[in-house]
ZADREN-773799 format. One record per residue: residue number from 1; residue in one letter; chain; x, y, z of N, C-alpha, C, O, CB in turn. Coordinates in nm, 2 decimals. Glycine has a CB too. Example, Ala and Ser with C-alpha at 12.3 -4.5 7.8 and 13.67 -1.06 7.14 Angstrom:
BEGIN
+-----+---+---+--------+--------+--------+--------+--------+--------+--------+--------+--------+--------+--------+--------+--------+--------+--------+
!   k ! r ! c !    n.u !    n.v !    n.w !   ca.u !   ca.v !   ca.w !    c.u !    c.v !    c.w !    o.u !    o.v !    o.w !   cb.u !   cb.v !   cb.w !
+-----+---+---+--------+--------+--------+--------+--------+--------+--------+--------+--------+--------+--------+--------+--------+--------+--------+
!   1 ! A ! A !   1.32 !  -0.57 !   0.78 !   1.23 !  -0.45 !   0.78 !   1.32 !  -0.33 !   0.78 !   1.42 !  -0.33 !   0.85 !   1.13 !  -0.45 !   0.90 !
!   2 ! S ! A !   1.28 !  -0.22 !   0.71 !   1.37 !  -0.11 !   0.71 !   1.29 !   0.00 !   0.79 !   1.34 !   0.11 !   0.80 !   1.41 !  -0.06 !   0.57 !
+-----+---+---+--------+--------+--------+--------+--------+--------+--------+--------+--------+--------+--------+--------+--------+--------+--------+
end
This chain:
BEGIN
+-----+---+---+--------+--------+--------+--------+--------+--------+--------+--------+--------+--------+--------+--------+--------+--------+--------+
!   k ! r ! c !    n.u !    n.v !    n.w !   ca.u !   ca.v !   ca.w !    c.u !    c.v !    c.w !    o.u !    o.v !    o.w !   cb.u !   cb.v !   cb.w !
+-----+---+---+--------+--------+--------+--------+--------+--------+--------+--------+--------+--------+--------+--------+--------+--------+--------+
!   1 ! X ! A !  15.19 !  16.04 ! -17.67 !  15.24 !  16.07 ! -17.54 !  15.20 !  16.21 ! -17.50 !  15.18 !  16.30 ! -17.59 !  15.39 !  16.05 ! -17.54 !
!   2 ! X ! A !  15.19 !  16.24 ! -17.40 !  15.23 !  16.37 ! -17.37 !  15.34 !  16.45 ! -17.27 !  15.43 !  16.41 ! -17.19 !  15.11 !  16.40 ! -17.34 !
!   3 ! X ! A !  15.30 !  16.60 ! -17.33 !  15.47 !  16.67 ! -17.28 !  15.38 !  16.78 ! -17.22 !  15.27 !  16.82 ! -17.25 !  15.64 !  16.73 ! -17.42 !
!   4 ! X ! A !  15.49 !  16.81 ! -17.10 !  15.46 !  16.92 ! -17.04 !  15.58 !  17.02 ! -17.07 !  15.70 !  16.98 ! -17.08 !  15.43 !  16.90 ! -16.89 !
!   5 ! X ! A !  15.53 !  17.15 ! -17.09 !  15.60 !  17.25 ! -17.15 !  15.62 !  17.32 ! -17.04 !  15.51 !  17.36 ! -17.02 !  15.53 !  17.31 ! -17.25 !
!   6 ! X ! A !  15.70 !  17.37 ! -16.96 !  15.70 !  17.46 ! -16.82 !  15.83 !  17.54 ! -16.83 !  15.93 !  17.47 ! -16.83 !  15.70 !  17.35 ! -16.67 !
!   7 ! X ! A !  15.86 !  17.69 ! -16.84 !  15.91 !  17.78 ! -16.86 !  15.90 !  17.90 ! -16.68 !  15.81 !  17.91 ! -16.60 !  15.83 !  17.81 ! -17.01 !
!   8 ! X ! A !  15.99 !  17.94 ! -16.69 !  16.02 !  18.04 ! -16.60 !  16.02 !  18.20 ! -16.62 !  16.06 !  18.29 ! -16.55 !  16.12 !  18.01 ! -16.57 !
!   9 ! X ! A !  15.96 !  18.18 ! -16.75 !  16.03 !  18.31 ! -16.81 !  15.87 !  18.39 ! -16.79 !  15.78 !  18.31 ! -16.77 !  16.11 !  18.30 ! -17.01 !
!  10 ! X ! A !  15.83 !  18.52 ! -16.79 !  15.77 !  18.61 ! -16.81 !  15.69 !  18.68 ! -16.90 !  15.62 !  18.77 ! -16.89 !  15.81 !  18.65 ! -16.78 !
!  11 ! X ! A !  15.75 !  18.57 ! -17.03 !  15.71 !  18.66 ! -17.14 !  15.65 !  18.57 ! -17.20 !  15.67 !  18.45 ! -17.19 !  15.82 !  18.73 ! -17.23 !
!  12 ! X ! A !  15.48 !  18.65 ! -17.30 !  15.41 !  18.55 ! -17.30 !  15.48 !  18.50 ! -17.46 !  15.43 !  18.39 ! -17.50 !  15.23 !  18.59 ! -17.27 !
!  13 ! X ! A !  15.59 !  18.54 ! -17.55 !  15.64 !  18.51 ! -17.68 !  15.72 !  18.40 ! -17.64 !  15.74 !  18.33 ! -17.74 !  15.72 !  18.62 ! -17.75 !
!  14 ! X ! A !  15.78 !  18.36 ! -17.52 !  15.80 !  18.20 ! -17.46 !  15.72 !  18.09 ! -17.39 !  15.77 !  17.99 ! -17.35 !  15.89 !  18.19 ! -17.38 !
!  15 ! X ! A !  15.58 !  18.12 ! -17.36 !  15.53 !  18.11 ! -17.36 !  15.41 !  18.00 ! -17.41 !  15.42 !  17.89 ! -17.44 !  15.57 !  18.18 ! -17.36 !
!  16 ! X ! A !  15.28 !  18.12 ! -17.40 !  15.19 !  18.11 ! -17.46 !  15.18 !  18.11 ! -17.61 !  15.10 !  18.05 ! -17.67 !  15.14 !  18.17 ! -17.42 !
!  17 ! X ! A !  15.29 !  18.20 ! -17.68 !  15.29 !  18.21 ! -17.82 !  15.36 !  18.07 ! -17.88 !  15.33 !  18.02 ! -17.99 !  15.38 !  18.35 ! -17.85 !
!  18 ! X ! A !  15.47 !  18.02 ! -17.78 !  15.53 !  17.89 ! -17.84 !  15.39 !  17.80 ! -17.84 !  15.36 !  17.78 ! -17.96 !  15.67 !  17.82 ! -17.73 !
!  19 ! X ! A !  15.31 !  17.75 ! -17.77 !  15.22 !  17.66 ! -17.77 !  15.11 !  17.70 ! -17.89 !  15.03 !  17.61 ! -17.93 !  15.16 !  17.66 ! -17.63 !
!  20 ! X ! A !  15.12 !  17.85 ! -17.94 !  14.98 !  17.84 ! -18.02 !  15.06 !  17.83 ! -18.11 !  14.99 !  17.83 ! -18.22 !  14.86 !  17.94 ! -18.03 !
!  21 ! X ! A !  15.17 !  17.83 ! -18.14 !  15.22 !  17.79 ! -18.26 !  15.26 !  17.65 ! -18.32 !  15.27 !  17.63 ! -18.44 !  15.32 !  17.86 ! -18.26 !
!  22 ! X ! A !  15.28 !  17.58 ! -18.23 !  15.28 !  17.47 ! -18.18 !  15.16 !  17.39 ! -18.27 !  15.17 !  17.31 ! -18.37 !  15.27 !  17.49 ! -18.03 !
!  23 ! X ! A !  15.05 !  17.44 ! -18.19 !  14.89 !  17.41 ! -18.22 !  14.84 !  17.47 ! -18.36 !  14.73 !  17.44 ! -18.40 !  14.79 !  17.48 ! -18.10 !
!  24 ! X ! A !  14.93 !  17.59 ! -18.46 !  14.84 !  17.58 ! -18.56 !  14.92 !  17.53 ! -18.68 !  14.92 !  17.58 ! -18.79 !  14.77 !  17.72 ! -18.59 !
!  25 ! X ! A !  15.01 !  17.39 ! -18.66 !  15.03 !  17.27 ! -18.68 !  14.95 !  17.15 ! -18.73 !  14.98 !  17.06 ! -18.81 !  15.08 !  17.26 ! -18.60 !
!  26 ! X ! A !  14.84 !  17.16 ! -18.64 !  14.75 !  17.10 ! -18.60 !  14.79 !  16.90 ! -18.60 !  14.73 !  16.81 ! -18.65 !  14.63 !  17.16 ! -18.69 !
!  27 ! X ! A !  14.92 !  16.91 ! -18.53 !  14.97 !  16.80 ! -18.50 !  14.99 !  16.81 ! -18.37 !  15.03 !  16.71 ! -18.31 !  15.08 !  16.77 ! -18.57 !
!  28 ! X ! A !  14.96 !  16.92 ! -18.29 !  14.97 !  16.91 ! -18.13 !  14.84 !  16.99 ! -18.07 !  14.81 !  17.11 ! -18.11 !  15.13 !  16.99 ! -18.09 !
!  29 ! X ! A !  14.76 !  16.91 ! -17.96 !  14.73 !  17.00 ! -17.90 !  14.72 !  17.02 ! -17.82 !  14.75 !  16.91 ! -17.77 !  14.70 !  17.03 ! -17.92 !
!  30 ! X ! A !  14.66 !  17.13 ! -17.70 !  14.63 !  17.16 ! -17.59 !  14.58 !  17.04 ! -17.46 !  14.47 !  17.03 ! -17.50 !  14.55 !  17.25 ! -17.63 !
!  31 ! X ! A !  14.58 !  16.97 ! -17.38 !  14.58 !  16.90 ! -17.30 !  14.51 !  16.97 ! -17.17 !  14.56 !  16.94 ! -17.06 !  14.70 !  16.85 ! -17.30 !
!  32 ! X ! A !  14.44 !  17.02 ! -17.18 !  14.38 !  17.16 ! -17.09 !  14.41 !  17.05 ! -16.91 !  14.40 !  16.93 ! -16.87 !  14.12 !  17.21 ! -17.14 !
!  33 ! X ! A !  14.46 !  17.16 ! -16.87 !  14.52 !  17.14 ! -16.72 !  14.37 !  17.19 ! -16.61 !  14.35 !  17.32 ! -16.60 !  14.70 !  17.27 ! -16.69 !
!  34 ! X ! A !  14.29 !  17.11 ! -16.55 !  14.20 !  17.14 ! -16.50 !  14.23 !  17.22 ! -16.38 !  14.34 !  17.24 ! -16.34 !  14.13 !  17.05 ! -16.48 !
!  35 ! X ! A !  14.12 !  17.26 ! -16.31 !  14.14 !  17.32 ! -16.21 !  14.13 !  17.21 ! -16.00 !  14.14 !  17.26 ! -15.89 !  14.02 !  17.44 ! -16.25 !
!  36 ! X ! A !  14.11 !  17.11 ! -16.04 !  14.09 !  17.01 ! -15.95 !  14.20 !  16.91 ! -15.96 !  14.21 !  16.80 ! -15.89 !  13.97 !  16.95 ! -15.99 !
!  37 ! X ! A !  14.33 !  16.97 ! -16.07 !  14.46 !  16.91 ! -16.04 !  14.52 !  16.98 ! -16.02 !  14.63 !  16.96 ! -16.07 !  14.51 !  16.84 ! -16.12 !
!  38 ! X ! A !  14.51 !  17.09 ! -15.95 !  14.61 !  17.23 ! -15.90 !  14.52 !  17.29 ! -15.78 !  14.50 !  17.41 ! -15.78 !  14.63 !  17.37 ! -16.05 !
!  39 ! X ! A !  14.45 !  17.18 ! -15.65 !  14.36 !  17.22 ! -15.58 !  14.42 !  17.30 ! -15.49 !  14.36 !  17.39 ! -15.43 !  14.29 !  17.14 ! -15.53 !
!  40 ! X ! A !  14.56 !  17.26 ! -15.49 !  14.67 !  17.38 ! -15.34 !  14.66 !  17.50 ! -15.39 !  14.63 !  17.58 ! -15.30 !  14.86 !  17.36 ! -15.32 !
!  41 ! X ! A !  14.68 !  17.56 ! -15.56 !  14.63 !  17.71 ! -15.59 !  14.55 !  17.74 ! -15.62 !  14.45 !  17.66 ! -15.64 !  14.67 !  17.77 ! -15.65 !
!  42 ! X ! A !  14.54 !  17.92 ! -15.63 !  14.42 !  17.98 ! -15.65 !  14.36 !  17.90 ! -15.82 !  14.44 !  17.85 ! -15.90 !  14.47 !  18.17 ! -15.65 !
!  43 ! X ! A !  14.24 !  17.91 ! -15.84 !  14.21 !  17.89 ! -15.98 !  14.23 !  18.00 ! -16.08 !  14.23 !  17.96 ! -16.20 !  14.08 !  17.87 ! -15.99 !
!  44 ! X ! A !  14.28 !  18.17 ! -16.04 !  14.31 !  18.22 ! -16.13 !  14.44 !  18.22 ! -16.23 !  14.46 !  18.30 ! -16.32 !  14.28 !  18.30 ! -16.09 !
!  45 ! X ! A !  14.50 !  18.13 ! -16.19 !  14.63 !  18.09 ! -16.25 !  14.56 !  18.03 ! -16.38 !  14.63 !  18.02 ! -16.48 !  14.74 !  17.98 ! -16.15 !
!  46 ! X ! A !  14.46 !  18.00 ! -16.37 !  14.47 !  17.87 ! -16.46 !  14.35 !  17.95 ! -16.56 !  14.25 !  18.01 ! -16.54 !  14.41 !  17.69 ! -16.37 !
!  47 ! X ! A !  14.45 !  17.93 ! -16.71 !  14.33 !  18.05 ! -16.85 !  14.33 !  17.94 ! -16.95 !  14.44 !  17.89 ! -16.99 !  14.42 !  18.25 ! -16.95 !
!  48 ! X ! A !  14.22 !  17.90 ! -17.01 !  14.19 !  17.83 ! -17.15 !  14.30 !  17.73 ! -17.10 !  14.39 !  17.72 ! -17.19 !  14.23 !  17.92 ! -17.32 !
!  49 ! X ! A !  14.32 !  17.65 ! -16.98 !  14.37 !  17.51 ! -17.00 !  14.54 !  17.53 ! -16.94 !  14.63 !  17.45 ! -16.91 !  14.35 !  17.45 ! -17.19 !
!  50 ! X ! A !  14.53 !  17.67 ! -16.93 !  14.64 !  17.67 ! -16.93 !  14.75 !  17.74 ! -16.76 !  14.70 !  17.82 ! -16.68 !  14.65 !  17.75 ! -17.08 !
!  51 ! X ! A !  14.84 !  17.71 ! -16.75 !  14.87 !  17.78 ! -16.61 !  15.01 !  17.91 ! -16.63 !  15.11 !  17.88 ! -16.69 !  14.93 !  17.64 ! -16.48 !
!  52 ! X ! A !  14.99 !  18.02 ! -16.58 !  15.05 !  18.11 ! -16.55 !  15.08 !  18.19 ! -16.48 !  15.04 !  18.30 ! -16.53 !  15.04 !  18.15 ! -16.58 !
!  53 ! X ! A !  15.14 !  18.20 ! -16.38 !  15.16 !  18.31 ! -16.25 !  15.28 !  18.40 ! -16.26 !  15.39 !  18.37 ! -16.30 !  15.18 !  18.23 ! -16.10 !
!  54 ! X ! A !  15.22 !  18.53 ! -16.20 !  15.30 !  18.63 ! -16.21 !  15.31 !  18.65 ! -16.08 !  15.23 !  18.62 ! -15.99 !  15.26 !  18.74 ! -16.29 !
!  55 ! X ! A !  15.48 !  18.72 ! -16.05 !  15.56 !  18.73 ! -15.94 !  15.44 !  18.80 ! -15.85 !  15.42 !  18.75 ! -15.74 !  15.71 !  18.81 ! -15.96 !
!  56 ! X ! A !  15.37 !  18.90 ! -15.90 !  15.30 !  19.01 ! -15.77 !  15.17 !  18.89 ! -15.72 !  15.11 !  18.92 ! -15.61 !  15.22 !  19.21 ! -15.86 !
!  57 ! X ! A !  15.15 !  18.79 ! -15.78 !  15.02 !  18.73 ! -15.78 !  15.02 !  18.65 ! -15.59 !  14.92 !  18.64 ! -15.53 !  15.00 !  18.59 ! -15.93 !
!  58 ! X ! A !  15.14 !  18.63 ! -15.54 !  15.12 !  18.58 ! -15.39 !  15.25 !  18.65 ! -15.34 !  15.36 !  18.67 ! -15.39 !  15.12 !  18.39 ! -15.36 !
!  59 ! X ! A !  15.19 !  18.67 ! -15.17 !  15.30 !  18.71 ! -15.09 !  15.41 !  18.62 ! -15.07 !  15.51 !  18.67 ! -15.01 !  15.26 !  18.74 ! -14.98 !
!  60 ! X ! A !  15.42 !  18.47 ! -15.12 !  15.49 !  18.38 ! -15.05 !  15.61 !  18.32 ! -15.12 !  15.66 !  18.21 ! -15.12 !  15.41 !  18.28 ! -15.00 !
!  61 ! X ! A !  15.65 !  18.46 ! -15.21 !  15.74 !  18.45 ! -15.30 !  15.76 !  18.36 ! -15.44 !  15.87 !  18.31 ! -15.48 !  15.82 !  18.43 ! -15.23 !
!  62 ! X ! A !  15.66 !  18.34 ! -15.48 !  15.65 !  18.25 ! -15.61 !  15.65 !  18.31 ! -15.71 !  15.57 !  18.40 ! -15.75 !  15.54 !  18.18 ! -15.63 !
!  63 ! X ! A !  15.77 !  18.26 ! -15.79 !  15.82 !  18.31 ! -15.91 !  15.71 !  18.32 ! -16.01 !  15.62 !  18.24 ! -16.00 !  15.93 !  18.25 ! -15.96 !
!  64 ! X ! A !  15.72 !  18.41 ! -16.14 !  15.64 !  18.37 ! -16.27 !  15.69 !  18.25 ! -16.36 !  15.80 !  18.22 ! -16.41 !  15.65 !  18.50 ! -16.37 !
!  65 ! X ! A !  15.57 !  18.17 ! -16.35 !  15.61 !  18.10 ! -16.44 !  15.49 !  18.06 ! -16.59 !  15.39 !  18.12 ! -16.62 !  15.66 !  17.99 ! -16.35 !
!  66 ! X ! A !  15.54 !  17.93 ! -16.65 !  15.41 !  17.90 ! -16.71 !  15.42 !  17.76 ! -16.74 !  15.54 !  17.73 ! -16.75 !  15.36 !  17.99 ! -16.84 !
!  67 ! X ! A !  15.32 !  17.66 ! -16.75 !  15.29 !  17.56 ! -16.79 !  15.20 !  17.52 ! -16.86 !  15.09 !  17.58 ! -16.87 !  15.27 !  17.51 ! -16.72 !
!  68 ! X ! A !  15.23 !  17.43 ! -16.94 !  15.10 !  17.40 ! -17.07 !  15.13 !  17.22 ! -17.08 !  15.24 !  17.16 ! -17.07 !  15.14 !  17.53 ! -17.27 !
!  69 ! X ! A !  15.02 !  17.16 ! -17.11 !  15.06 !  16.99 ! -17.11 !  14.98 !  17.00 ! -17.28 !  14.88 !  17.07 ! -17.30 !  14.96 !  16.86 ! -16.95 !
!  70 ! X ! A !  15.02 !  16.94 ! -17.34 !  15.01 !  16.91 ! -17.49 !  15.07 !  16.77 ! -17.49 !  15.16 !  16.71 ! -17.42 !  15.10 !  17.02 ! -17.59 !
!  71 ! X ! A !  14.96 !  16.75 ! -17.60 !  15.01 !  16.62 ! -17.66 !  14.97 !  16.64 ! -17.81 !  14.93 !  16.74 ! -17.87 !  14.94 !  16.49 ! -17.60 !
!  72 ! X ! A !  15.01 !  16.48 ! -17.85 !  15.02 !  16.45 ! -18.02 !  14.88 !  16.44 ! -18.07 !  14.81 !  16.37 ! -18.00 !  15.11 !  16.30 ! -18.05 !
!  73 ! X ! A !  14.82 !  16.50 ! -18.19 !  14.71 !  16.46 ! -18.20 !  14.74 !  16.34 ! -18.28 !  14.86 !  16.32 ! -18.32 !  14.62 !  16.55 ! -18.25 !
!  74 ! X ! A !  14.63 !  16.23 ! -18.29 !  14.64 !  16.10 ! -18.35 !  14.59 !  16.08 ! -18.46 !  14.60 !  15.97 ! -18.51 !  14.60 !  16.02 ! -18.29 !
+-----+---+---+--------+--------+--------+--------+--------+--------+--------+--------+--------+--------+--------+--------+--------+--------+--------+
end
């Protein structure tokens, strides 16, 4: 199956660090989030598969957040 991992927090140790830890398990991995399924935002949100925005990144008040889609390897 897969899970989406989506956090509000700022810090990349909830984060990004949860997911690579996650991954050097090597029972989970990355599910890379393209850039043609997030066409309403900018593409710089989006690093190695993954999505992250920081509060200063738009005037139109959008919080930091982060997302990552992982699944099971088989």
């Amino acid at each position: 199956g897969t899970l989406i991992y989506s956090n509000c927090s700022l810090q990349y140790e909830e984060g990004e660090n949860i997911i690579s830890e996650l991954c050097n398990s090597k029972e989970i991995y990355i599910d890379k989030i393209l850039e043609k399924e997030i066409s309403d935002y900018p593409k710089e949100i989006i690093n190695k598969g993954l999505i992250r925005t920081l509060p200063y990144m738009y005037n139109k008040g959008m919080d930091g957040f982060f997302i990552a889609r992982i699944k099971k390897a088989t």
